[in-house]
C-alpha positions in Angstrom: 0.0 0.0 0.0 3.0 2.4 0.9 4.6 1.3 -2.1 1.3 2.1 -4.2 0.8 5.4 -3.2 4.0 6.3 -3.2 5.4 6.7 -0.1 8.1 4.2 -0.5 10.2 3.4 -3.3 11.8 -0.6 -3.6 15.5 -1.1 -4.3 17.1 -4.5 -5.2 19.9 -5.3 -3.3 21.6 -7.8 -5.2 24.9 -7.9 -3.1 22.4 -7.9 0.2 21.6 -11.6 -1.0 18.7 -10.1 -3.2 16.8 -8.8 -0.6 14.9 -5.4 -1.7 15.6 -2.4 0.2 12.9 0.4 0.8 13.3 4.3 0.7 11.1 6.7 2.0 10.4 8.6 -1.6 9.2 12.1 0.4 12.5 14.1 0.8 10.5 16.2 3.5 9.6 12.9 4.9 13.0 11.3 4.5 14.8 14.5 5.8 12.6 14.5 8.9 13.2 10.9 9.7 17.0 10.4 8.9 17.9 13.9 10.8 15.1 15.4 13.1 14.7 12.1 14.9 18.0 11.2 15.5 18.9 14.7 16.4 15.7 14.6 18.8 17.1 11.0 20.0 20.7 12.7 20.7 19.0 15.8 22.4 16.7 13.8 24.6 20.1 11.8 25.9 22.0 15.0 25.8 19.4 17.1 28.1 19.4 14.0 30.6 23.4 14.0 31.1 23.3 17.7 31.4 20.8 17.3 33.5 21.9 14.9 36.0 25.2 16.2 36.4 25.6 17.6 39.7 25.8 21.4 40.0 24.8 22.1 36.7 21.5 23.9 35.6 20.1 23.7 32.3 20.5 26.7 30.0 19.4 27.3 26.1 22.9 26.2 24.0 20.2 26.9 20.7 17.4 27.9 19.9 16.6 27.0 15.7 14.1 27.0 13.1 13.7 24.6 10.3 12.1 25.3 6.8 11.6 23.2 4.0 9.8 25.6 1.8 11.1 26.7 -1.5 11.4 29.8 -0.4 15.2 31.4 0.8 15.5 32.0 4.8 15.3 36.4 5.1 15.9 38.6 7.8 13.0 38.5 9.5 13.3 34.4 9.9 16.3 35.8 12.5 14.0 38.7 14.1 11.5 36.0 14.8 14.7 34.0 16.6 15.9 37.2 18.3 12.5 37.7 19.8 12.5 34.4 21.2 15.5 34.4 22.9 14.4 37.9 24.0 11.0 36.5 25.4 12.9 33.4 27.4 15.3 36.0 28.7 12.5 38.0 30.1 11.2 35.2 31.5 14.5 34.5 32.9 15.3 31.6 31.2 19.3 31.3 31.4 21.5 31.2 28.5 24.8 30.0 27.6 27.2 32.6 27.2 27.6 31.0 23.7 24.4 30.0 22.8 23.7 30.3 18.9 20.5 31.2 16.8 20.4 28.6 13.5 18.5 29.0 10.8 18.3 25.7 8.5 16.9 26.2 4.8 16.2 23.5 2.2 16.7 27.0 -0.6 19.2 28.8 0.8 19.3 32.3 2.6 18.5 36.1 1.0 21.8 38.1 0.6 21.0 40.3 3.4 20.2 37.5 6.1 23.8 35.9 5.2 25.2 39.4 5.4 23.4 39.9 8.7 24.9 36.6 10.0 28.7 37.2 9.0 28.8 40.0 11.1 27.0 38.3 14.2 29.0 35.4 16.0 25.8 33.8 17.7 24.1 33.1 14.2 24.9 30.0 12.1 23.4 29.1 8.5 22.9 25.9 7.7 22.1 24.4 4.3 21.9 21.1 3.1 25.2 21.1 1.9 26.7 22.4 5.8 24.0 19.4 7.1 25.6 16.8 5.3 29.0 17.7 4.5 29.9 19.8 7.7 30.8 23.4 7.8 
């Protein structure tokens, strides 16, 4: 039925003793299940060392947004990230002193968001290409 609607697409295998392999045919879908639930795996183990070490209180290392639009990232995807962090602050949420705003795009970032973020050390752009290959 996956297969059928196209969900899935079937792979032979021939060296895996002809055994087919599935792929998840969605790249929205595929994206979210090869990196955002891992990464939310990772966190969840990450946030419970942190957590239980003794002395240590939990502060924001990131705070992030994710798009998978056609559409390139602009300046006011980081206002809507600064005004976060400003709302948690107010709150008085603690932050790391080195504690980064990322903003991930599937098509890239306007010219004035990446100038905006070469001249600020807590922002980090990340494409596909940084997502895989590393910065």
């Amino acid at each position: 039925m996956l297969l059928s609607a196209g969900f899935l697409r079937r792979g032979d295998d021939f060296l895996a003793q002809r055994r087919p392999t599935y792929v998840i045919a969605d790249p929205v879908v595929r994206f979210h299940e090869l990196i955002t639930r891992r990464r939310e795996a990772m966190a969840r183990v990450w946030t419970a060392t942190r957590a239980s070490a003794p002395g240590r209180r939990k502060v924001i290392q990131v705070i992030g947004e994710a798009k998978g639009t056609a559409e390139a990232r602009t300046v006011e995807d980081l206002a809507r990230l600064d005004g976060v962090r400003r709302q948690l602050e107010g709150r008085g949420v603690p932050f790391s002193p080195t504690a980064r705003l990322l903003v991930f795009s599937l098509a890239g970032f306007t010219d004035g968001l990446a100038a905006l973020a070469r001249s600020r050390p807590d922002v980090e752009l990340v494409d596909l290409a940084r997502l895989y290959q590393g910065s």
